[in-house]
C-alpha positions in Angstrom: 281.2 252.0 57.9 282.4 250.8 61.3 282.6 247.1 62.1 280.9 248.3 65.4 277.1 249.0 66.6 277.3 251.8 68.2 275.9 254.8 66.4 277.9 257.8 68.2 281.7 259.3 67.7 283.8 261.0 70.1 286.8 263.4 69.8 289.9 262.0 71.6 292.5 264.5 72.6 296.0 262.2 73.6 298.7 263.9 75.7 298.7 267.2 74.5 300.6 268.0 78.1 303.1 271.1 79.1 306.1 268.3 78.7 305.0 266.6 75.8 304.8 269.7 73.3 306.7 272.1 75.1 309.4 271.7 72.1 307.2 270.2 69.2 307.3 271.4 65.8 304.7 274.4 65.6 303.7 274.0 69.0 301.2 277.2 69.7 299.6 276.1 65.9 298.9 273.1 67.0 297.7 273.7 69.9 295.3 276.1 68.3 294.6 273.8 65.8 293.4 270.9 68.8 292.0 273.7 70.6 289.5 274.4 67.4 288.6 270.9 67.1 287.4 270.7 70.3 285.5 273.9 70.5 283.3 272.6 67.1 283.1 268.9 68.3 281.5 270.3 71.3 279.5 272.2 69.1 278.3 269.5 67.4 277.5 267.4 70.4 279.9 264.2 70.1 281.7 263.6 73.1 285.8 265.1 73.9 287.8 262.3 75.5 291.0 263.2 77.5 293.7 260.6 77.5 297.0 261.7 80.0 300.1 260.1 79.6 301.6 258.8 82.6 306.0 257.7 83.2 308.5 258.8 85.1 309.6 262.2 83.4 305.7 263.1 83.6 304.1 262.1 86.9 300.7 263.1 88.3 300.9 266.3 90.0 303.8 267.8 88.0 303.9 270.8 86.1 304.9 268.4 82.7 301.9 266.1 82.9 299.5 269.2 83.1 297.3 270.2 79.9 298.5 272.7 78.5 297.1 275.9 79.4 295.1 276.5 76.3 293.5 273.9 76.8 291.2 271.9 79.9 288.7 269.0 80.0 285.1 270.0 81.4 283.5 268.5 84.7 281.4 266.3 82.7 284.0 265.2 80.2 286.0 261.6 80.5 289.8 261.5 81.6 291.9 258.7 80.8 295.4 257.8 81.9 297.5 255.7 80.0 301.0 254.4 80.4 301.4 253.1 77.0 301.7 254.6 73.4 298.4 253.5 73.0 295.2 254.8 74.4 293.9 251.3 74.2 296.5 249.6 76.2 296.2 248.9 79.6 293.6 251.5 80.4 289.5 250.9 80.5 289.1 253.4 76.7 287.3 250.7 75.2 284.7 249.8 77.8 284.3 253.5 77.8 283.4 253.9 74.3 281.3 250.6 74.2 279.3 252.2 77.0 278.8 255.3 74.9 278.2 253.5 71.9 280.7 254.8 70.2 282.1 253.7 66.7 284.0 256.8 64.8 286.9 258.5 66.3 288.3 261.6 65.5 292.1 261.9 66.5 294.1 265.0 67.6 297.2 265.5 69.9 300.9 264.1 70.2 303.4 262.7 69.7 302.7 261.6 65.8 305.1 258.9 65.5 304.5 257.5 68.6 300.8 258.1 71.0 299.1 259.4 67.4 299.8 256.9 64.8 299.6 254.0 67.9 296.6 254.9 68.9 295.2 255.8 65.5 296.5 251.7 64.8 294.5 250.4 67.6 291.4 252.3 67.1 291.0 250.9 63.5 292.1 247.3 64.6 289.6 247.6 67.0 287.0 247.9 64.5 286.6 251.9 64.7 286.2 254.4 61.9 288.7 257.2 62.3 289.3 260.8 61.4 292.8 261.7 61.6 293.0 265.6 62.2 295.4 266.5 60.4 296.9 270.4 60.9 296.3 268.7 65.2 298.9 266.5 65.8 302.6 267.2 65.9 306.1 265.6 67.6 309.8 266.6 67.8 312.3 265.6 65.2 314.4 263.3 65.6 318.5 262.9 65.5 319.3 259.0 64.7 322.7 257.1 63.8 325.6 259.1 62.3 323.7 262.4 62.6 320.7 262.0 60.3 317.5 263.4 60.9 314.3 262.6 60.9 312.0 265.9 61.0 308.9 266.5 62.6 307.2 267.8 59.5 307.8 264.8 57.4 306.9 262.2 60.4 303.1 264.3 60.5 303.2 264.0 56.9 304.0 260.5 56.6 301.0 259.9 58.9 298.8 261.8 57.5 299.1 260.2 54.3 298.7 256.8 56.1 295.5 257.7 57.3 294.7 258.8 53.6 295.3 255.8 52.4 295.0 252.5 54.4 292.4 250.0 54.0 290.7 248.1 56.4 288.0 245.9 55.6 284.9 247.9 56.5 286.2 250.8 57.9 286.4 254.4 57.2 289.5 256.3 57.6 290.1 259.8 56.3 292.3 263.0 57.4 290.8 266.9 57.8 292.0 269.8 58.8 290.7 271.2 62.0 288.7 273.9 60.4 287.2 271.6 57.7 286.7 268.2 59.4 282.7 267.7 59.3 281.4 266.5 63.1 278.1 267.3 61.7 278.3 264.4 59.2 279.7 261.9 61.6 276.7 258.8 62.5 276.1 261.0 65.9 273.9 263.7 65.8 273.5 265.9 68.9 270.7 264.1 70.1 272.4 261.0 70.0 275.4 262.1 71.3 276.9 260.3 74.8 276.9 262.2 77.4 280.2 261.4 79.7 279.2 262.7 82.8 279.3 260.5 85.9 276.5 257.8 85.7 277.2 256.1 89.1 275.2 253.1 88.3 276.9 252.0 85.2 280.7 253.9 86.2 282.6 254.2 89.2 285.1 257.8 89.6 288.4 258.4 91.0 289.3 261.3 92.5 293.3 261.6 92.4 295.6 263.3 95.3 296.0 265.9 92.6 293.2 266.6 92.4 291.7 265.4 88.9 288.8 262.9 88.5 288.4 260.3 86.2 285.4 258.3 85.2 286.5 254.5 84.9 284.2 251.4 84.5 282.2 250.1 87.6 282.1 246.2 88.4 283.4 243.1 87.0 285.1 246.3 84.5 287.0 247.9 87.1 288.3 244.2 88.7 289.2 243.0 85.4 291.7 246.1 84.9 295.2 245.3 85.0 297.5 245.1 88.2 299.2 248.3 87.0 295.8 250.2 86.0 294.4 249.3 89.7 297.6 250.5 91.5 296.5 253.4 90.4 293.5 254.0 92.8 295.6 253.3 96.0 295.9 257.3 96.4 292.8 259.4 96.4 289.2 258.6 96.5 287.0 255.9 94.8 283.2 256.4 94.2 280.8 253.8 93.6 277.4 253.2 93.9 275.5 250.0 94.6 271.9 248.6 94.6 271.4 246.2 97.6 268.4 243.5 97.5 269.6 241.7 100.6 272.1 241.6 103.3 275.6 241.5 102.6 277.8 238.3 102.6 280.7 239.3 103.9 282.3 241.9 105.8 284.4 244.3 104.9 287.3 246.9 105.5 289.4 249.3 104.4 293.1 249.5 104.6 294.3 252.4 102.8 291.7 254.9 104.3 288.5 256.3 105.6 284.8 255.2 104.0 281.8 257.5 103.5 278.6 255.4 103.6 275.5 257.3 102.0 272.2 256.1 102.0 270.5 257.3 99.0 267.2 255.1 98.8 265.4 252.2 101.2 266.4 251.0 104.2 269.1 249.3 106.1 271.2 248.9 109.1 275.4 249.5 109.0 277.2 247.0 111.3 280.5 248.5 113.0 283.0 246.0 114.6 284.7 247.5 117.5 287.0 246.3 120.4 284.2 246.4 122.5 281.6 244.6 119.8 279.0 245.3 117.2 278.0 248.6 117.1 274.5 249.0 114.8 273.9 252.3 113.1 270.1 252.4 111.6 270.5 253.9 107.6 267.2 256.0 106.8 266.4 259.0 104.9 269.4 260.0 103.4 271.8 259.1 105.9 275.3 259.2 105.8 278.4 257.1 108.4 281.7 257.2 108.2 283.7 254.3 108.7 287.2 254.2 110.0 289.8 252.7 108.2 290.6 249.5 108.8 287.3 249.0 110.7 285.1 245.7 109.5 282.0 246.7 108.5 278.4 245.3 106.9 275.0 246.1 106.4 271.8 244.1 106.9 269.5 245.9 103.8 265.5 246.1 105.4 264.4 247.4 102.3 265.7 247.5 98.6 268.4 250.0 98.9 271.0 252.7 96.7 273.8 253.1 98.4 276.9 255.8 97.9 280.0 254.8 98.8 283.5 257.2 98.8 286.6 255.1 99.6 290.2 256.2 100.3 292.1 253.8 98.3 290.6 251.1 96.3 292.3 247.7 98.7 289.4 246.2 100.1 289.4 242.8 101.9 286.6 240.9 102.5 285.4 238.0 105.2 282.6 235.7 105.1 279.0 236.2 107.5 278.7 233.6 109.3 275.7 233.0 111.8 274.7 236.7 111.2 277.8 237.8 112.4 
């Protein structure tokens, strides 16, 4: 039994990407292999988490950091890019899960000696139960000192029996074949299970240059992400939404880009700075305003207000209201 609350599992699938696997042992069984899990862990209702590997030799946009073709996330499923072995490190996975209420993970993807058994290392140090599939997973072998080689066959079976066999103290961890793992016995039934679509009260989105979106934690979450994790949102689009109660205390702008202001709910008035002075743009019914980059901008809130905002880049600076102005 997990060391966690929640009562839901997920499937995540790490890295299985055009450049990763493109000369891994038993690639198109494999891939097969992850493709099946998926297919029945939909099925069964637990959630299918994408986690993209990010470097130099696989850069957003490329043909290597693609999925490979057998295989694509849906709209409403979580993406999440690392730039670590581990899914953990560095990236907002856990928040993610803890939203969902998640406590068992099943594992599939690449490379076994490195993203797999890292992330399989974290996810029970975290206090997860884990399933390790084990005919889904797969990595290259490997040529070391004075010609000796490690093969890809015995690092996936060296893992697998890992998973086997460890012991944490009260966790679960097991290995199954793709065709035999049981999601139906997993502590998340499909009524329980979390749904990952965009909840824009709770989550903001990113929409890259490339034109994939990712759900990532709203708020103090998304702040608290490290330096390298934010420098991530300087290109493409950020969504967020926000409840205002009152006026705002400080203006604000945009450097990197355009903002689309959407009023969903109440009323309230957007406040424009322009070389030739305030310009006030009344917010009711569903309006919408977009606002220049660079242009300081706030919003005195008449009534209890939703608000939908869609951001080139994520710099934002802020000054102080002072005197209403």
């Amino acid at each position: 039994m997990s060391t966690l609350p929640g009562p839901n599992a997920a499937l995540l699938v790490v890295d299985v990407q055009t450049g990763v696997v493109a000369e891994a042992w038993e690639r198109d069984r494999v891939v097969a292999n992850v493709a099946l899990a998926v297919d029945r862990a939909r099925a069964a209702g637990l959630a299918v988490i994408w986690v993209q590997h990010e470097d130099d030799e696989l850069q957003p946009g490329t043909a290597a950091w693609q999925w490979v073709p057998e295989l694509q996330p849906l709209p409403s499923e979580a993406c999440v890019a690392k730039q670590f072995n581990s899914a953990f490190e560095g990236t907002p996975l856990l928040p993610l899960l803890d939203q969902a209420g998640v406590s068992r993970l099943y594992l599939a993807g690449a490379a076994s000696n490195w993203c797999i058994r890292a992330t399989a290392y974290g996810a029970l140090e975290r206090g997860f139960d884990l399933t390790l599939i084990s005919d889904a997973h797969t990595t290259e072998d490997m040529t070391l000192d004075a010609g000796r080689v490690v093969t890809a066959a015995s690092m996936v079976d060296d893992l697998n029996t890992a998973m086997q066999w460890l012991s944490y103290p009260g966790r679960k961890n097991a290995v199954a074949t793709a065709a035999e793992v049981d999601f139906g016995a997993a502590h998340c039934d499909a009524a329980q299970a979390p749904s990952m679509a965009f909840d824009p009260s709770r989550h903001y989105v990113h929409l890259a240059a490339s034109g994939q979106g990712r759900q990532v934690p709203g708020g103090d979450a998304f702040w608290s992400l490290p330096e390298a994790e934010l420098a991530r949102f300087d290109e493409g689009w950020l969504v967020t939404e926000f409840e205002c109660a009152s006026d705002w205390p400080h203006w604000e702008r945009h450097p990197a880009g355009d903002e689309f202001v959407y009023l969903l709910s109440g009323a309230a008035t957007l406040l424009l700075e322009l070389p030739t002075g305030v310009q006030r743009v009344p917010l009711q019914g569903r309006a919408a305003v977009l606002v220049p980059q660079g242009l300081w901008h706030t919003a005195e809130v008449a009534a209890p207000s939703r608000m939908l905002f869609i951001t080139r880049g994520q710099g934002t600076e802020h000054r102080p209201v002072t005197n209403g102005t």
